[in-house]
VEXFI-434186 format. One record per residue (C-alpha): x, y, z; residue number from 0. Coordinates in pm, 1 decimal, decimal comma. Layout:
<pts>
       px       py       pz   i
        X        Y        Z NUM
...
</pts>
This chain:
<pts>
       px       py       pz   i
   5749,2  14778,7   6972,1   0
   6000,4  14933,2   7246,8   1
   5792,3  15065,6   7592,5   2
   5903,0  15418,2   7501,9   3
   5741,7  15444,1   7115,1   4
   5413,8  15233,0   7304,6   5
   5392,3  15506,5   7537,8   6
   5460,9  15815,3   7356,3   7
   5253,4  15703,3   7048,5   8
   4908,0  15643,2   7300,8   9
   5019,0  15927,6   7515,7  10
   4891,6  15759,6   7789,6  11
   5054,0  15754,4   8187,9  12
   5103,1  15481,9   8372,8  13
   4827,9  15352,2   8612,6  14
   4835,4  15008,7   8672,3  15
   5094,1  14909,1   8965,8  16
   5413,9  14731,3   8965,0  17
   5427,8  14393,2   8830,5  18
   5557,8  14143,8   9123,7  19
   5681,8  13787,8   9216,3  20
   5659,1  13596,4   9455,4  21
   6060,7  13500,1   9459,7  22
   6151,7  13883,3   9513,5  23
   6362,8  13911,4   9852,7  24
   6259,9  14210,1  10076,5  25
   6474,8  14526,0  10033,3  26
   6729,6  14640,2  10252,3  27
   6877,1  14936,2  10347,7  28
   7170,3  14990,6  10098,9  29
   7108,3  14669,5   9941,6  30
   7043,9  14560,5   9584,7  31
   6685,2  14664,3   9521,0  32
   6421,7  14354,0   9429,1  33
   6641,7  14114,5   9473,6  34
   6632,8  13742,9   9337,7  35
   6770,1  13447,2   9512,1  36
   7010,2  13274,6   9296,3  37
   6805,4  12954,4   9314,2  38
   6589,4  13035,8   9041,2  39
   6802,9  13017,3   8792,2  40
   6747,7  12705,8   8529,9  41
   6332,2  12751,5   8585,8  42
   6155,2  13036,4   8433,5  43
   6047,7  13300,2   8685,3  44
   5662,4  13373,7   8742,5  45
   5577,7  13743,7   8745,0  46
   5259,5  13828,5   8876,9  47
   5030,4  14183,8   8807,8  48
   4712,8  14259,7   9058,3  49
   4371,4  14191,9   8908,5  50
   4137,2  14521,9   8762,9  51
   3878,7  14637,6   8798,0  52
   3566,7  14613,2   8613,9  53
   3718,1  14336,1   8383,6  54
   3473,7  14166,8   8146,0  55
   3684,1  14024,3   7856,8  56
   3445,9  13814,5   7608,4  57
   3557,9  13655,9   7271,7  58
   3466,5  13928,6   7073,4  59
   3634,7  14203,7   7324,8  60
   3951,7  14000,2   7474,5  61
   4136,3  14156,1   7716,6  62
   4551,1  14097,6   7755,1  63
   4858,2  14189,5   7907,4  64
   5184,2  14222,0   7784,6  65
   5504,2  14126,1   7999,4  66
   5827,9  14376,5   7911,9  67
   6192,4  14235,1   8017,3  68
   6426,7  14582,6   7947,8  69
   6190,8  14657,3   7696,0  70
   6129,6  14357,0   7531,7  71
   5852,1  14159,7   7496,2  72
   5860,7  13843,4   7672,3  73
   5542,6  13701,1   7692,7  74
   5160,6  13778,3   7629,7  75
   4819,4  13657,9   7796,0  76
   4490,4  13689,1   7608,0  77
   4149,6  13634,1   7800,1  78
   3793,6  13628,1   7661,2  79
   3590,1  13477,4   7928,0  80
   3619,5  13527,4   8333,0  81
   3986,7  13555,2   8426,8  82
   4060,1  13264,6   8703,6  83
   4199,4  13448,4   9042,6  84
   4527,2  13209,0   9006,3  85
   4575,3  13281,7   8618,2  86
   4723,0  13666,4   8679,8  87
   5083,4  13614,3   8545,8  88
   5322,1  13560,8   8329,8  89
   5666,8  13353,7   8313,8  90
   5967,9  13526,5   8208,6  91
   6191,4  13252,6   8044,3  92
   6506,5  13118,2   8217,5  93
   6730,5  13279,6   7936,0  94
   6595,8  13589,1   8020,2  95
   6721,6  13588,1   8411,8  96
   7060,7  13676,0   8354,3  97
   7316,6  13873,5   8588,7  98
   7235,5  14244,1   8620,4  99
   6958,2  14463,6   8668,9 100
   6631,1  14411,8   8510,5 101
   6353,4  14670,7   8442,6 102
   6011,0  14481,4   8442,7 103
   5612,0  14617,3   8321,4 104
   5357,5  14511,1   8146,0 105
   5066,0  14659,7   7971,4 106
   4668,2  14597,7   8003,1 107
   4422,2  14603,2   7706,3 108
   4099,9  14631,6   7834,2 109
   3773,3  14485,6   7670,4 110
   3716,8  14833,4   7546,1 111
   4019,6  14855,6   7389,7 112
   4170,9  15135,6   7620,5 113
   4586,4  15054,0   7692,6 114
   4683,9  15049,7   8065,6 115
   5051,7  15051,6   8155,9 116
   5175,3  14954,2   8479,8 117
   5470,5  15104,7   8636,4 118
   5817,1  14954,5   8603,6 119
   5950,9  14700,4   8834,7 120
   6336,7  14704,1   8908,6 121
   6455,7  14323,1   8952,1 122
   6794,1  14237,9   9044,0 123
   7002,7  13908,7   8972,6 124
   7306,3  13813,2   9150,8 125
   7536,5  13513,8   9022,3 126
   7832,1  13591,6   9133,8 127
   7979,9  13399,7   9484,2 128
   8175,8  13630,2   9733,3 129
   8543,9  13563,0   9751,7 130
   8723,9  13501,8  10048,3 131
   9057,8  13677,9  10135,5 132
   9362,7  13538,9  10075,5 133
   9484,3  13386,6  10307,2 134
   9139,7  13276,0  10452,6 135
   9184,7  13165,1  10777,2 136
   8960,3  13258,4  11045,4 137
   9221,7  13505,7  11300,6 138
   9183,1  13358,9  11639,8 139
   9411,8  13484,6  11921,0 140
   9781,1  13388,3  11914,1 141
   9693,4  13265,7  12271,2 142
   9403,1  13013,8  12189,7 143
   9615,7  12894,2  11851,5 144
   9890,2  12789,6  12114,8 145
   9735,7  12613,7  12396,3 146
   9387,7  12580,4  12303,6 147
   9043,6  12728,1  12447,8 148
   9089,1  12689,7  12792,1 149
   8953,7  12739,8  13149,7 150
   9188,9  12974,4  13220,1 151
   9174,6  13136,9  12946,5 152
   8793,8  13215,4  12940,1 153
   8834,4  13373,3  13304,1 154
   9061,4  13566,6  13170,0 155
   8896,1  13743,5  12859,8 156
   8545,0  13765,5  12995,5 157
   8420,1  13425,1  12881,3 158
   8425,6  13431,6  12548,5 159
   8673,6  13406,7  12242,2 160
   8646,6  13665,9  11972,7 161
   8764,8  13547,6  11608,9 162
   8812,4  13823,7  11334,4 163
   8713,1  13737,1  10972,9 164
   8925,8  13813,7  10722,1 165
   8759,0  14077,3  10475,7 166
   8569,0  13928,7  10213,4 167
   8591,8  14021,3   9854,7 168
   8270,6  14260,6   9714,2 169
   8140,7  14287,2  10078,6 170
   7733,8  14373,7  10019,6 171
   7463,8  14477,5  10332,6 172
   7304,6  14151,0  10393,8 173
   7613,6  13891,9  10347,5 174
   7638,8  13681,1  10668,7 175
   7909,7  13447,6  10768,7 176
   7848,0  13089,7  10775,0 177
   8070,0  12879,2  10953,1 178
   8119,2  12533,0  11150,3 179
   8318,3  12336,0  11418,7 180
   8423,2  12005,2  11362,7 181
   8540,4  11733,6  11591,1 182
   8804,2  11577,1  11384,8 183
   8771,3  11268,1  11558,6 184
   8444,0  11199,3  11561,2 185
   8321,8  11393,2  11250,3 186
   8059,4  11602,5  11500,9 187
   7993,7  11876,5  11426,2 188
   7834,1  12303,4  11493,0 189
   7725,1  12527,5  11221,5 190
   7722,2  12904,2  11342,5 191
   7605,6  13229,5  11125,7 192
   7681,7  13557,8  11217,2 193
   7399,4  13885,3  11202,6 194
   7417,8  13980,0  10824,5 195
   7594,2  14326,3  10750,8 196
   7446,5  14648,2  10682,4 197
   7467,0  14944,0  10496,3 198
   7692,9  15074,7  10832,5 199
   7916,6  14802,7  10885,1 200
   7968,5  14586,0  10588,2 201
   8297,7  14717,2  10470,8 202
   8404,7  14669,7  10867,3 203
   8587,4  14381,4  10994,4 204
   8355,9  14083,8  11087,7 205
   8433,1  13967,4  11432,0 206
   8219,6  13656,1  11596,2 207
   8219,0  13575,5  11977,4 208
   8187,7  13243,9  12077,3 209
   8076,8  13253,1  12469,3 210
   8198,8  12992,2  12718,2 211
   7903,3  12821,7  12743,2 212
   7882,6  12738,5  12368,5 213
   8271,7  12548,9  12472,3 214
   8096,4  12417,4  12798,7 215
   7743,8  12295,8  12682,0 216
   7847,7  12226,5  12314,9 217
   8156,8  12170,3  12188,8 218
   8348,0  12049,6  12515,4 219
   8667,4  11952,9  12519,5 220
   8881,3  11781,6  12208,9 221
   9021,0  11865,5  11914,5 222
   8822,7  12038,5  11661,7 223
   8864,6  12235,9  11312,3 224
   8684,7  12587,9  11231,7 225
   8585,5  12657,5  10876,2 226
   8338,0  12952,3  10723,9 227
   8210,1  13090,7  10420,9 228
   8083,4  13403,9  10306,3 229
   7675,1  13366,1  10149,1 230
   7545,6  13711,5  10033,0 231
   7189,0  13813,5  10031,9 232
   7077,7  13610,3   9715,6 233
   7222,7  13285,9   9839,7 234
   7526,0  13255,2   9691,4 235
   7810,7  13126,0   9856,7 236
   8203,9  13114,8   9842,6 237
   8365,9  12847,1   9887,3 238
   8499,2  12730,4  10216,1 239
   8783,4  12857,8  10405,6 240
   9098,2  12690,4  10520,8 241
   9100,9  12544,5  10820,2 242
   9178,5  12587,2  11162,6 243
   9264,1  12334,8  11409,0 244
   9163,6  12414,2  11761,2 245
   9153,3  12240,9  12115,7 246
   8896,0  12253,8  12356,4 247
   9011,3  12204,1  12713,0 248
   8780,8  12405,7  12935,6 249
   8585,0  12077,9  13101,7 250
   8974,8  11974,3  13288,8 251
   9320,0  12107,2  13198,9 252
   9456,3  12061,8  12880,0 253
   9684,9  11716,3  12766,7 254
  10032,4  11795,0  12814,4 255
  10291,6  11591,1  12593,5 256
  10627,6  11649,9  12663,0 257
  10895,1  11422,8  12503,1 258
  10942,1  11090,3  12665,5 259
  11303,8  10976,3  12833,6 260
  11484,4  10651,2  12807,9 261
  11626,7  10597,6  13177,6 262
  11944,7  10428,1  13074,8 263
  12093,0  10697,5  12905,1 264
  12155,8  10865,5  13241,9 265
  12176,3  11278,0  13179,1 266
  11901,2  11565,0  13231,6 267
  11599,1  11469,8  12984,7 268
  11602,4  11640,6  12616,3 269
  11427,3  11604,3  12334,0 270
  11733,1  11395,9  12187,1 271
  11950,5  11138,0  12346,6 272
  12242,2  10873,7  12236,3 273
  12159,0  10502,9  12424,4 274
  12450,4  10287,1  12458,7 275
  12353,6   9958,9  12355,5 276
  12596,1   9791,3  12601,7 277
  12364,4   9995,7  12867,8 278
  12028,6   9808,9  12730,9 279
  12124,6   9433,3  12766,3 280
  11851,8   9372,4  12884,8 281
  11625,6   9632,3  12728,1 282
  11571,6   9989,6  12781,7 283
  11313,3  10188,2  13012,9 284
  11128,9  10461,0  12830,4 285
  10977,5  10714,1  13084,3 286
  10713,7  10941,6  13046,6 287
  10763,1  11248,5  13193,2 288
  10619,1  11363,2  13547,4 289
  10507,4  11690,5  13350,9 290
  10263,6  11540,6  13084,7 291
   9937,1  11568,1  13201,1 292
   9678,4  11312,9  13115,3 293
   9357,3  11153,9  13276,0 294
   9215,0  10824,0  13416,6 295
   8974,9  10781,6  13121,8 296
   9268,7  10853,6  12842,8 297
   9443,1  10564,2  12703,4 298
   9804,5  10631,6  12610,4 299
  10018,5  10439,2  12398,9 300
  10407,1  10446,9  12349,7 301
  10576,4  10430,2  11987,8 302
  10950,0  10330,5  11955,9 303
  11041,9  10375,2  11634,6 304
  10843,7  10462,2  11254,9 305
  10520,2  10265,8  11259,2 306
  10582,1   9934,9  11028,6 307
  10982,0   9986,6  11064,0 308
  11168,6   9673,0  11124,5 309
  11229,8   9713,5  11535,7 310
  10947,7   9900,5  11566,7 311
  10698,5   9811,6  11906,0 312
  10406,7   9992,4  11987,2 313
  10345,1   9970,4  12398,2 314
  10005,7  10037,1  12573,0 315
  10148,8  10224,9  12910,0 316
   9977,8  10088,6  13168,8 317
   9765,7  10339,1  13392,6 318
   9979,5  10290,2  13733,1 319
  10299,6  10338,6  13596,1 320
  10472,4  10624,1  13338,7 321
  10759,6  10353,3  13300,0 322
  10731,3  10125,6  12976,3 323
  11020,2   9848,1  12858,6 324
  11110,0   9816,9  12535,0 325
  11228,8   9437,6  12498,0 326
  11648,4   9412,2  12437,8 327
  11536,8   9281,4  12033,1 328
  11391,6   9597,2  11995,2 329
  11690,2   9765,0  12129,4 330
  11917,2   9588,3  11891,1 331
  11734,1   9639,5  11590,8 332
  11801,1  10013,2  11613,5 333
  12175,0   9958,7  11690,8 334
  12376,2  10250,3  11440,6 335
  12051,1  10377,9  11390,6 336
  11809,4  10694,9  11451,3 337
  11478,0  10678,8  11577,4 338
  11153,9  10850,4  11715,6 339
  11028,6  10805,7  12022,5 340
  10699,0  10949,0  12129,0 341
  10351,1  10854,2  12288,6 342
   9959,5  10948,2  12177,8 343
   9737,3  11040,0  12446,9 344
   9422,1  10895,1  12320,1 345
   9120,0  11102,2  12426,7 346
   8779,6  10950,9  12567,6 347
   8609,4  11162,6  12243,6 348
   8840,4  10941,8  11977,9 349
   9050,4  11249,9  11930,5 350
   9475,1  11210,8  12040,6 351
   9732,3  11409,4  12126,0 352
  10098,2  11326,1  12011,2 353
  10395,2  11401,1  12226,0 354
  10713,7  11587,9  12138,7 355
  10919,8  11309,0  12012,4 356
  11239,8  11188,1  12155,1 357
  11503,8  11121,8  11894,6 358
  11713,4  10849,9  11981,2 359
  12036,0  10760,2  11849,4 360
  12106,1  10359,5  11954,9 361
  12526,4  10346,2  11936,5 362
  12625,6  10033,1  11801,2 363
  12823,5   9720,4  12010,7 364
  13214,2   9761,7  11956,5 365
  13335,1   9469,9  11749,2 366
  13572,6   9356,0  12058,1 367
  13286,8   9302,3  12299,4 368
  13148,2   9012,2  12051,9 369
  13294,2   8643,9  12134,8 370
  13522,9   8531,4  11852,2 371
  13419,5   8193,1  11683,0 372
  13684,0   7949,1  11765,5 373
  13729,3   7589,9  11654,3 374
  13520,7   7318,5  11844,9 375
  13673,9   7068,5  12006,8 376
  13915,9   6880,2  11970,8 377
  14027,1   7090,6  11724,2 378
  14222,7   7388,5  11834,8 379
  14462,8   7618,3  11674,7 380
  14654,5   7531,7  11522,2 381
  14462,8   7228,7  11304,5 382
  14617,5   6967,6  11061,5 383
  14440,0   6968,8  10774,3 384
  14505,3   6548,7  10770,0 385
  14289,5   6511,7  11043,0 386
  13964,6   6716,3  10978,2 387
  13757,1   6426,5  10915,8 388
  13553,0   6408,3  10665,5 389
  13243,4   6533,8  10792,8 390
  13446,6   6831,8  10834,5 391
  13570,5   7072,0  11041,3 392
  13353,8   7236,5  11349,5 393
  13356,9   7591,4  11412,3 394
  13189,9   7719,0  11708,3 395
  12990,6   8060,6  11785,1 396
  12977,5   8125,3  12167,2 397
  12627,5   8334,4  12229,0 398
  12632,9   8709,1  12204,9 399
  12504,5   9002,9  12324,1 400
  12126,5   9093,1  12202,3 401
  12133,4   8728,1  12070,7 402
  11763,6   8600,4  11971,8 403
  11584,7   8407,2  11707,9 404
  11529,1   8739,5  11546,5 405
  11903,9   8757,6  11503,2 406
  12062,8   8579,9  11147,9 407
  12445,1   8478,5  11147,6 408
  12676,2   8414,8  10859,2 409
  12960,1   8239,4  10902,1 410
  13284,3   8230,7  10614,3 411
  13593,2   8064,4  10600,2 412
  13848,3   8233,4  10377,2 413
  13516,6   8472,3  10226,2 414
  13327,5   8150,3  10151,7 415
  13009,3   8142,6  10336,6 416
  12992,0   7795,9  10535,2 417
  12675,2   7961,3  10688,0 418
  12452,1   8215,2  10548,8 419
  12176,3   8424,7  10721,6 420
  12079,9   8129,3  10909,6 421
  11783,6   8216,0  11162,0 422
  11881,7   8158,2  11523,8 423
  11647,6   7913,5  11699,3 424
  11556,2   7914,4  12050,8 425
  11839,8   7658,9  12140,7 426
  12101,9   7861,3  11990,2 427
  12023,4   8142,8  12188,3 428
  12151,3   7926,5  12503,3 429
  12398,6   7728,2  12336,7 430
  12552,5   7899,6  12077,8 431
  12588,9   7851,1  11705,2 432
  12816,7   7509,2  11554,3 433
  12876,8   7520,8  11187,8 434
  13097,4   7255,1  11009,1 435
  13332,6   7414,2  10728,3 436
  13319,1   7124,2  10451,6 437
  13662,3   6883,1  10401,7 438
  13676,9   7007,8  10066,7 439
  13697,2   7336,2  10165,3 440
  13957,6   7248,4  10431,6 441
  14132,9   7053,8  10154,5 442
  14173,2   7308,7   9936,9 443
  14359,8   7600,0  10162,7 444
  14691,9   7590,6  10150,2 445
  14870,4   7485,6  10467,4 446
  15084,3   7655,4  10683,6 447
  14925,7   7968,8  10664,5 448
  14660,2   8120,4  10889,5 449
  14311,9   8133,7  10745,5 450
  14021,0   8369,6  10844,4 451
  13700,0   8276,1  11029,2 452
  13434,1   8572,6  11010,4 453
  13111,6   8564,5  11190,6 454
  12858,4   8833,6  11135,3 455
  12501,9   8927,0  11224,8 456
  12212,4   9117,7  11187,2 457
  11947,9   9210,6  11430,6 458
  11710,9   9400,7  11162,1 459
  11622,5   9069,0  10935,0 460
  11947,7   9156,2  10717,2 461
  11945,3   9485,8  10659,3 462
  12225,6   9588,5  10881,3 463
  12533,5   9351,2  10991,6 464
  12800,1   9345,8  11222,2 465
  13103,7   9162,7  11161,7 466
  13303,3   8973,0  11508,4 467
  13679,9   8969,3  11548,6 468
  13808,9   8723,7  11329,3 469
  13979,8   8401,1  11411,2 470
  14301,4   8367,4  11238,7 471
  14396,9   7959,0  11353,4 472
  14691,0   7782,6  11140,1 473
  14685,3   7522,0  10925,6 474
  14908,1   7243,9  10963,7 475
  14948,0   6947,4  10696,2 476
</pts>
């Protein structure tokens, strides 16, 4: 039986008051009247009516009420003895609490038979999350994006930063702004939640202030990330916004990390440079600017070259000196090649700042300032072939520049390798490199004619060689 055909056919008005539960969330001005918090879906939701007066239900004369959900009967509660003070409600099943608004009543039988309707209860449920604009990023100023929260610039804007909030889909009176700071290095972190919106300024921009004490006393300086979400009144959250990397300098000055210099190269410092190998011999000095600014407690390391790249040296930089040497193997590895070269402030808080990096272009060593092999003694050019013995015929590689037992040499005779990608030891790197060329090879070239000796080597484990001036001896019977 619909409420409306109950009422008209007993003619009755309503007296009993408003069913109730416990779960409702207060109203608000402008907001969604009796209000549910989304938690309760999944459960079924106890609604609760006031006890009556002169109530004396016995098994012959029961008394009951009825629960109404929009109408329809969800549940019923019969009595014929003393009605327990905790036994005055009903539970509306979980199917029932669906999104919407929800008109809730109930009606009394008494002992005597007389019907007592209460009056109707308007429940709201809300399932659906806000959504957050598009982009979502919380809109700090261009200032603070740049160079960070700083001293300076909390003197300047009254100690405090003000961040906008993008608007929020479905704004509602009573959404707040949930949010949190992170210390990306040390996963730290501060939740924050703004005053929740009203019926006068929730379709206004949110804007949250963020004093200088809150940098001082509790984020202090480092790198952090901001992130929020919008949660309206029921509980229900969007998800979480992109985002926002920040640094925190107000404790000292910020890092400064301008890009590094390599001394040899001579010229006004850039943020690219060409090193003549010829000018590293020895190695190279790589400089760190007079401009970067960094502290006692901060460790800073220098990084020549792509991390796990063959050539590739990472350098603590020692805290009295901005000068760090890159060995002359290092050097060489890069010959004909392009590389980064930077340095990471590390920060006392685990977080580090990167520098502009320096790319580097390492020219290679001209071909004519490598010592051609020649023929070891007492051989000379030009040979007989009738008296290479037959242990063969010594070739000799005088030392080069950048040579070092991270260097490999091949040697050919006539494009037949008499040597190949042999590592240079320690004694070679004094001495030079002696290779015999076999008789039989010797044997078989005809005589003369000049024949080629090539020497080449690599100073990145093979992956890059350089071939010497040739020697071009004759060969006598």
């Amino acid at each position: 039986m619909s409420r409306t055909t109950r009422f008209i056919d007993q003619n009755i008005r309503r007296i009993r008051p408003k069913p109730f539960t416990l779960a409702m969330l207060q109203d608000i001005p402008g907001g969604q009247v009796g209000l549910l918090p989304a938690n309760i879906q999944g459960k079924p939701l106890k609604v609760e009516f006031a006890p009556w007066d002169n109530s004396n239900p016995t098994p012959e004369n029961p008394e009951s009420v009825e629960l109404f959900w929009n109408d329809v009967s969800v549940g019923i509660k019969s009595w014929s003895s003393r009605i327990e003070p905790d036994d005055f409600f009903i539970e509306v099943p979980a199917l029932n609490l669906s999104q919407g608004r929800h008109e809730v009543d109930y009606q009394l039988i008494l002992a005597t038979g007389q019907a007592e309707p209460s009056d109707i209860r308007v429940l709201t449920i809300d399932l659906q999350a806000p959504a957050l604009n598009n982009p979502s990023e919380l809109l700090f100023p261009a200032e603070v994006l740049t160079a960070g929260v700083t001293k300076d610039y909390l003197a300047a804007y009254g100690d405090s930063v003000k961040v906008n909030v993008p608007f929020h889909k479905v704004a509602a009176p009573g959404d707040v702004i949930v949010g949190e700071w992170k210390n990306l290095s040390n996963g730290v972190s501060h939740s924050f939640r703004s005053q929740p919106l009203t019926e006068d300024d929730y379709e206004d921009r949110v804007q949250l202030t963020f004093s200088g004490d809150f940098f001082r006393d509790t984020v202090k300086d480092g790198q952090w990330q901001v992130t929020y979400r919008a949660e309206d009144r029921a509980g229900n959250s969007s998800p979480v916004s992109t985002p926002v990397p920040i640094t925190i300098a107000v404790l000292r000055p910020p890092r400064v990390a301008p890009s590094p210099w390599v001394v040899e190269i001579g010229d006004t410092p850039a943020e690219s440079g060409v090193l003549k190998a010829l000018s590293a011999l020895d190695g190279a000095t790589v400089r760190i600017p007079e401009e970067a600014v960094y502290f006692d407690d901060d460790t800073v390391e220098l990084q020549f070259g792509e991390p796990g790249s063959h050539g590739a040296i990472s350098v603590p930089v020692s805290a009295q000196s901005r000068d760090v040497h890159i060995p002359k193997e290092n050097i060489a590895a890069w010959m004909k090649k392009t590389l980064p070269v930077y340095y990471t402030i590390h920060l006392p808080d685990g977080s580090s700042v990167p520098s502009t990096p320096l790319t580097l272009t390492i020219s290679e060593v001209d071909k004519y300032s490598y010592p051609v092999p020649q023929l070891a003694a007492p051989f000379s050019d030009p040979v007989s072939s009738g008296a290479i013995p037959g242990t063969g015929l010594p070739i000799s590689q005088r030392k080069w520049a950048f040579i070092s037992t991270d260097c490999l040499i091949s040697i050919s005779v006539e494009g037949i390798g008499i040597m190949d990608k042999h590592r240079v030891t320690a004694a070679q790197t004094e001495a030079g490199v002696v290779v015999t060329a076999p008789k039989s090879l010797m044997s078989g070239l005809p005589v003369n004619q000049r024949f080629i000796v090539q020497t080449e080597v690599s100073f990145d484990d093979g992956a890059t060689w350089f071939s010497f001036v040739e020697l071009r001896p004759m060969l006598k019977p």
